[in-house]
Residue, then its C-alpha position, 0 to 999 in steps of 0.5 A: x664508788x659510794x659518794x659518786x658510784x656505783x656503790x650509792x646504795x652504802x651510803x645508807x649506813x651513815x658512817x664513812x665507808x668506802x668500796x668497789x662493786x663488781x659483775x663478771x662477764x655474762x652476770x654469773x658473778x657479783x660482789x661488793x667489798x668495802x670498808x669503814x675505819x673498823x672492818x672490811x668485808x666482801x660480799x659475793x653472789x653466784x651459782x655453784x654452777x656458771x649461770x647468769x644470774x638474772x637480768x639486771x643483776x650485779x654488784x650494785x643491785x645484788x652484792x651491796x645491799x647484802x653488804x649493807x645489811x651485814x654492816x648495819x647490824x654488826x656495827x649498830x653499837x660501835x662507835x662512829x670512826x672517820x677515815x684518818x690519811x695518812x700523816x705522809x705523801x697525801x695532799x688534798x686538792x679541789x677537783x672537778x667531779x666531772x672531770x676530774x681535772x682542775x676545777x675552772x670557774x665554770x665548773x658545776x660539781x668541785x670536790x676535795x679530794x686526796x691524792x697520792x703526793x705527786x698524782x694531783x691533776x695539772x690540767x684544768x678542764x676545758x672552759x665552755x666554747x674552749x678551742x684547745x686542739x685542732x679536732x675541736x674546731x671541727x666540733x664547733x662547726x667552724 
């Protein structure tokens, strides 16, 4: 969520991170949690009575920032640590970020990215123009 997320805002604190944002129905709730290599921490915004709080607000626009502020101060002086996988069942592929199947050669966006062993897409994206099911005939006016 905060490479290609809703959690952008983290990206300010320039060290790995990782999190989820969140929003309860009707806005009376937002949170984010995330991570770095050193410490976890979970925000929440509410009211102590149910009420919305506010057009627009949620996870990313009310929880995060807050989450980024803590951060910031808290780990000014540490050291900057980089996610470490696991030495066991992690395998690294080339993806689309649009997809998130296997990239083709016409894909715009290809990322690395881990999976569990055995979770790697086997599929590759649908090449521009590509007719793979019958419904897609359909859609190519044809």
């Amino acid at each position: 969520m905060v490479q290609h997320g809703t959690g952008w805002r983290v990206r300010k604190l320039k060290r790995p991170a990782a999190g989820k944002t969140g929003t309860t129905n009707n806005s009376f709730d937002a949170w984010f949690v995330g991570y770095t290599p050193q410490l976890l921490t979970g925000v929440w915004v509410g009211l102590d009575e149910e009420a919305p709080l506010g057009k627009g607000e949620n996870g990313s626009r009310t929880a995060s920032p807050i989450w980024l502020g803590y951060m910031k101060r808290v780990l000014e002086n540490e050291p900057v640590e980089v996610f470490q996988p696991p030495k066991e069942g992690i395998v690294f592929a080339k993806i689309d970020a649009d997809t998130g199947l296997l990239p083709v050669p016409e894909s715009k966006d290809v990322i690395f990215e881990c999976f569990k062993e055995g979770t790697v897409p086997t599929k590759f994206t649908k090449r521009p123009n590509e007719v793979r099911e019958v419904e897609d005939l359909f859609k190519k006016d044809i």
